[in-house]
N, C-alpha and C positions, 0 to 999 in steps of 0.2 A: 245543872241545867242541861237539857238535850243536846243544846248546842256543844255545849262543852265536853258532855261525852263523845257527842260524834266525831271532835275535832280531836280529841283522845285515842278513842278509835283508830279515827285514818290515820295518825300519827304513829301509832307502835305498827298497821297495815303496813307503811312505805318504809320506817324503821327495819322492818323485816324482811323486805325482798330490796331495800335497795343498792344490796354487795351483790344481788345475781347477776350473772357474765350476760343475761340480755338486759338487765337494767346498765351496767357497766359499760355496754356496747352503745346503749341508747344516748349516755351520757357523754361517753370519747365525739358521736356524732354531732352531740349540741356543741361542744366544745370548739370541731372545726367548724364549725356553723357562723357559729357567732364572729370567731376569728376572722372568715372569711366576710363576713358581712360587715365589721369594722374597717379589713382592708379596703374592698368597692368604695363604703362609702367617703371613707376620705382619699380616693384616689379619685374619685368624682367632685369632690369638691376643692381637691386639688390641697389639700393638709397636711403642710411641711412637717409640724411640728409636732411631738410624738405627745401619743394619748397619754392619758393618765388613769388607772384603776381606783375605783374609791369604794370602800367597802364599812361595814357596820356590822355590831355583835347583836346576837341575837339576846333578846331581855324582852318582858312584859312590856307595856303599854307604860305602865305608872311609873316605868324606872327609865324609859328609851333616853328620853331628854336629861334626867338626873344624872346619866354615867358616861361614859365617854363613849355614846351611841353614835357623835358627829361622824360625820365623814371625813376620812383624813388620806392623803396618799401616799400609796404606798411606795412611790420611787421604783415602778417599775420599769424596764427598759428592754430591750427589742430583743435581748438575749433571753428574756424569763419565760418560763416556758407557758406555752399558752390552757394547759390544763389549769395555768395557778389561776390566769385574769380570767378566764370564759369560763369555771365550771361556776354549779350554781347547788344550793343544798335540796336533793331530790326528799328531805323530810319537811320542807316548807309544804303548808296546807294554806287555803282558805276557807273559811266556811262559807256554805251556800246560803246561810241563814244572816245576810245582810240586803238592806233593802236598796230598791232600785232607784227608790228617788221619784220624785214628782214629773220627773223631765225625760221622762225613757220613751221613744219614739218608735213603733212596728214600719215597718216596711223599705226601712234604707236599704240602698244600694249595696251589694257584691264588691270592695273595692277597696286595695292595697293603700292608695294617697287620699287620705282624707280631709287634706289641710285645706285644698280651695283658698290657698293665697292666703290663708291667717296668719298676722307678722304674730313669732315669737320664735323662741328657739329648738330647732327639726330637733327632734326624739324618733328615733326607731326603736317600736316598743315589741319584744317578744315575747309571747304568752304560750305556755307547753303547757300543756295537758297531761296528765297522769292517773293511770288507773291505781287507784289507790291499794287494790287489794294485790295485785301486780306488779308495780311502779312499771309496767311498760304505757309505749305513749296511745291515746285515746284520738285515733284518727277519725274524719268527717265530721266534728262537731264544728258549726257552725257561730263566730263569735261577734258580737255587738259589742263595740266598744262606744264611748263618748263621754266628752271633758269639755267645761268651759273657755273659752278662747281665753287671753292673756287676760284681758283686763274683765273677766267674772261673766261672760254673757252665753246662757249656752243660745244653739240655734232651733229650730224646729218647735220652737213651743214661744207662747204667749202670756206672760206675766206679769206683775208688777215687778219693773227695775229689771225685767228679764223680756223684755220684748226683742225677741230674734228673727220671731215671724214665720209662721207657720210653715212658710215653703220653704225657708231654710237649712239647710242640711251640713252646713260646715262641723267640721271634726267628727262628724258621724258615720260610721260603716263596719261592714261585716265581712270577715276573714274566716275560710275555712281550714280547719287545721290539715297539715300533711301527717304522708307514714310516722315519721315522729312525734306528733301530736303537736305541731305548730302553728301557729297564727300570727303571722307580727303586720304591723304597721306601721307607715309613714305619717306622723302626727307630730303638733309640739308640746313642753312642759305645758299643765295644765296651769292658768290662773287661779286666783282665788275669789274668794267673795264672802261677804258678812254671814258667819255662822257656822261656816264647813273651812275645814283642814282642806289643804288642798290632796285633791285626788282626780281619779280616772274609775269611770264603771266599767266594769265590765258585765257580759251575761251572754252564755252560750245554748246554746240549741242544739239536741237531738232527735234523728230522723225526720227532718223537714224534706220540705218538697222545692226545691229552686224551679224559677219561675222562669219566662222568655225575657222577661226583663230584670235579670237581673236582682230579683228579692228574692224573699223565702216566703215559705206560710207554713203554719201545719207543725208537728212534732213538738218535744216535750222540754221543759227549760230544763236542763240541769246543773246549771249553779248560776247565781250570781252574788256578785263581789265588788269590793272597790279597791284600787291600790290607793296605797299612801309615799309620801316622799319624807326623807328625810327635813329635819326644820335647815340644815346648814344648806343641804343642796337647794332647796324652796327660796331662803335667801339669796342666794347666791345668781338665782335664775330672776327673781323680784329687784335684782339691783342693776334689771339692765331694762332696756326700753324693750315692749310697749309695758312690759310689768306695771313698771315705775312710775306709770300713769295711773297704777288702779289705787283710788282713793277708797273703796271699801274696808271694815277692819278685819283686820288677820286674826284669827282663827287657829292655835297649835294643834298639835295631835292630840295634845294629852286632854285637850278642852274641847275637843271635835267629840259630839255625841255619836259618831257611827265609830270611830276609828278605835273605840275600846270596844265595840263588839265585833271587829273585824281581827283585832291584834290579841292573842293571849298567849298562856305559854306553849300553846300547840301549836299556833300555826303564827303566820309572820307576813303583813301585807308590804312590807318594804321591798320592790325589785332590786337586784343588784345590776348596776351601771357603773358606766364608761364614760367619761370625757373624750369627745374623740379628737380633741386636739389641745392646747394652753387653755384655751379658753373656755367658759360655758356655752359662748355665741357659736361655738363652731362645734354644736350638737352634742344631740346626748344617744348610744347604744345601752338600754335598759333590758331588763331580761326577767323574767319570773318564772319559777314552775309552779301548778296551780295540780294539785291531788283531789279528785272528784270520784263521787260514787257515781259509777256508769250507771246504774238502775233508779237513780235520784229522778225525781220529775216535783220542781219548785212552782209551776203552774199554778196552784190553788194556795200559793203559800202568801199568807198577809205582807209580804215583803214585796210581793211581785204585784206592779200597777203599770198600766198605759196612760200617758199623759196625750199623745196624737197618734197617729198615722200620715202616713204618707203615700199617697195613691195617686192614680196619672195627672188627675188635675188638680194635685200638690196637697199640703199638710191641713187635715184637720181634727181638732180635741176630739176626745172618747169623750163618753158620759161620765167615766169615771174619773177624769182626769181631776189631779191635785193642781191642778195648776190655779193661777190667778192670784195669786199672791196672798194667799190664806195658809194653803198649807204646806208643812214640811214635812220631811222625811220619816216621821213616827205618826203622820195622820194630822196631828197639832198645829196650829199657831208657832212660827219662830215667835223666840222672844219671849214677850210680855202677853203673848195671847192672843196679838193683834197684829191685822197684817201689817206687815213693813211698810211705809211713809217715808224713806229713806233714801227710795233708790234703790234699795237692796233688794238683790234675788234671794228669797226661800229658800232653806235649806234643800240639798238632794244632792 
């Protein structure tokens, strides 16, 4: 499949340049990056107790849950050197040939915290960019991220069992990447909801135009993607409130219709994270590198849909929108062919 060469491609791409002294350079920098972003924020939140590293082997989709994929700790401690916890593998790909979902919203805000008070548990999420043919980092692309609140609902769009309401905008917004190629966010673990794994979209933008208020318009999509979570850490975040509220059914990876076309042997949508104190409730520092072709434009690609917009006198549907509680993420009927009667949000 095209997909699979491409992800081929970019794979032996980043393979190849990623011992050069400016890929090397670029990585010592994420390194203290992250380090120092883990310190702030539990010195902000005041985090006696010392973080924990939790990390996973890389394997295909069909085997992640089969082998000792969980997450487990590795008893690291304040002596270990911070290249072991903070680096990340610069041959991780995603492919840009995953779709956006029924619920992808045009014109949010410019903006670092995107929670607006969503109880769940704070995730700072960092997303790097990399030139694939390079591995150096892919500065000014502009990134849209968004994830269902805890208990399954996203905002900005109108559905059956999904009504968030059009002017809505919680866990929605857009981060421009730095010199580095970085984007992160102040968000929390995504919820879940009947028919999707849990995850987080993403979808980034080149040469856009930023506006006086804060949007974008204009320029060319060059990737988008979903992350995925480990099933131990998903647990682990679903056994505490407001999770534990969500009475929709769970959804694994290996049964998630998007997460085998986002996961193969090339590329790996699992971020590598931090507990940043004993607990899951006292946050999570997530991190991914993300290899894109710079001259990619996903614009006309069946994967890419607008469900609304958002404009000064608030949210409303495209023509084109999947929304309404018909269809899911491949165009289809979830399920049985028929819209949900359930309560449940649509796949996306």
């Amino acid at each position: 499949m095209s997909r699979d060469q491409m992800a081929s491609a970019a794979k032996r791409s980043l393979d190849g340049c990623s011992s050069s002294l400016k890929a090397r350079d670029v990585n010592a920098r994420s390194v203290a990056r992250r380090a120092e972003v883990a310190r702030e924020i539990r010195q902000k939140r005041n985090i006696q107790s010392k973080p924990k590293k939790y990390r996973r082997d890389l394997a295909t989709l069909e085997i992640f849950e089969a082998i000792n994929h969980n997450q487990t700790a590795l008893g690291y401690t304040t002596a270990t050197a911070e290249e072991t916890i903070f680096s990340a593998n610069t041959s991780c790909i995603l492919t840009p040939e995953n779709t956006d979902g029924p619920y992808y919203v045009t014109g949010e805000s410019i903006r670092k915290n995107v929670t607006e008070g969503q109880a769940g548990i704070p995730m700072y999420l960092e997303v790097q960019y990399l030139d694939i043919n390079t591995c150096l980092p892919v500065e000014d692309v502009y990134v849209d991220i968004w994830n269902c609140n805890a208990t399954g609902l996203y905002s900005g769009v109108v559905a059956t069992g999904n009504d968030g309401g059009w002017d809505s905008t919680f866990l929605r917004g857009i981060q421009v990447t730095d010199e580095d190629g970085v984007a992160s966010f102040e968000t929390i673990f995504p919820g879940h909801y009947d028919g999707r794994a849990t995850h987080t979209h993403l979808l980034s933008h080149a040469n856009v135009t930023v506006m006086e208020n804060g949007t974008i318009q204009g320029g060319t999509v060059s990737h988008i993607g979903q992350l995925f979570y480990n099933e131990e850490l998903r647990s682990a975040a679903e056994a505490t409130y407001p999770y534990s509220t969500n009475t929709q059914a769970i959804t694994s990876n290996a049964d998630d219709m998007w997460s085998i076309v986002q996961a193969e042997n090339d590329y790996d949508p699992f971020p590598e994270y931090l507990y940043l104190g004993d607990d899951i409730t006292d946050g999570l520092l997530a991190w991914i590198q993300i290899g894109i072709n710079v001259t990619a434009d996903q614009s006309d690609s069946s994967y890419y849909a607008v469900a609304a917009v958002l404009q000064a006198d608030g949210g409303h549907a495209t023509t084109s929108s999947s929304t309404g509680g018909v269809g899911g993420d491949n165009g289809t009927a979830p399920g049985n062919g028929t819209a949900p009667g359930n309560g449940t949000a649509p796949p996306s």
